[in-house]
C-alpha positions as CSV (number, residue, x, y, z in Angstrom):
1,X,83.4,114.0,131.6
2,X,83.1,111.8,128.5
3,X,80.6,109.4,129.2
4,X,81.1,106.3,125.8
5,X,78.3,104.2,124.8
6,X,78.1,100.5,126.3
7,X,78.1,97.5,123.7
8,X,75.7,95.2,124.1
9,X,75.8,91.1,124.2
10,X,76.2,90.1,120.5
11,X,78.1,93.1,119.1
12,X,80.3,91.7,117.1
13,X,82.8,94.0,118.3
14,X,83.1,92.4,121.5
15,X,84.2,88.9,119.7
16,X,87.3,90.2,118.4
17,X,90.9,89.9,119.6
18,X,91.9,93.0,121.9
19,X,95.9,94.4,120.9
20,X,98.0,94.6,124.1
21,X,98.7,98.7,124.8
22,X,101.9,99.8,123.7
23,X,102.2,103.4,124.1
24,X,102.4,104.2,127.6
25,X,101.8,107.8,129.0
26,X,100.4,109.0,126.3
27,X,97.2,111.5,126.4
28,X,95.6,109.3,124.5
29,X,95.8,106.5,127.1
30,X,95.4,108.8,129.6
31,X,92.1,109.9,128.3
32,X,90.7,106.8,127.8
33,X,91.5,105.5,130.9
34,X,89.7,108.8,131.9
35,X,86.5,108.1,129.8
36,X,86.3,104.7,131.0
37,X,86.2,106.0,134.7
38,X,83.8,108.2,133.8
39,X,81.2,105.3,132.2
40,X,81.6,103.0,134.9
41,X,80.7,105.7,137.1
42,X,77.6,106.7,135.7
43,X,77.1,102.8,134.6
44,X,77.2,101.7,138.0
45,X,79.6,99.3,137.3
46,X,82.9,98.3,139.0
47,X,85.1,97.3,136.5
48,X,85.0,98.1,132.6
49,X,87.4,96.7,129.9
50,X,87.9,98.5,126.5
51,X,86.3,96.7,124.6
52,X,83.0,97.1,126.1
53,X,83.3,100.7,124.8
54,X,84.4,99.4,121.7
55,X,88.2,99.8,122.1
56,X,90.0,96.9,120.9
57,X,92.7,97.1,123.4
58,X,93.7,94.7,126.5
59,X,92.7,97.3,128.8
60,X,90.7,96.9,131.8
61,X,90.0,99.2,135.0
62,X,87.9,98.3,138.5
63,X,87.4,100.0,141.6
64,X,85.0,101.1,143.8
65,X,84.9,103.7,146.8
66,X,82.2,101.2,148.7
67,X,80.0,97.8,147.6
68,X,76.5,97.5,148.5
């Protein structure tokens, strides 16, 4: 479990144009995807895009088991 640091509001990271994802089923994209599961989970949230982890690529991911 690889839990990544959340940016905050006025990062200057989070201003900047995401690339689409181009390599596909890759370990690498696999593992992100994993990470980012992994700090939404222990955020709390339900949903997470890359770059909020400071990954500048068009990925997002949501889901939740229940909403209170």
């Amino acid at each position: 479990m690889t839990v990544r640091a959340l940016l905050k509001m006025g990062d200057p990271r989070l201003l900047e144009p995401a690339a689409p994802v181009t390599a596909f089923d890759t370990p690498e994209l696999e593992a992100l995807i994993t990470d980012m599961f992994d700090t939404m989970a222990v955020s709390g949230g339900v949903g997470l895009a890359a770059p909020q982890i400071g990954v500048g690529l068009q990925l997002v991911i949501f889901g939740f088991e229940r909403s209170e």
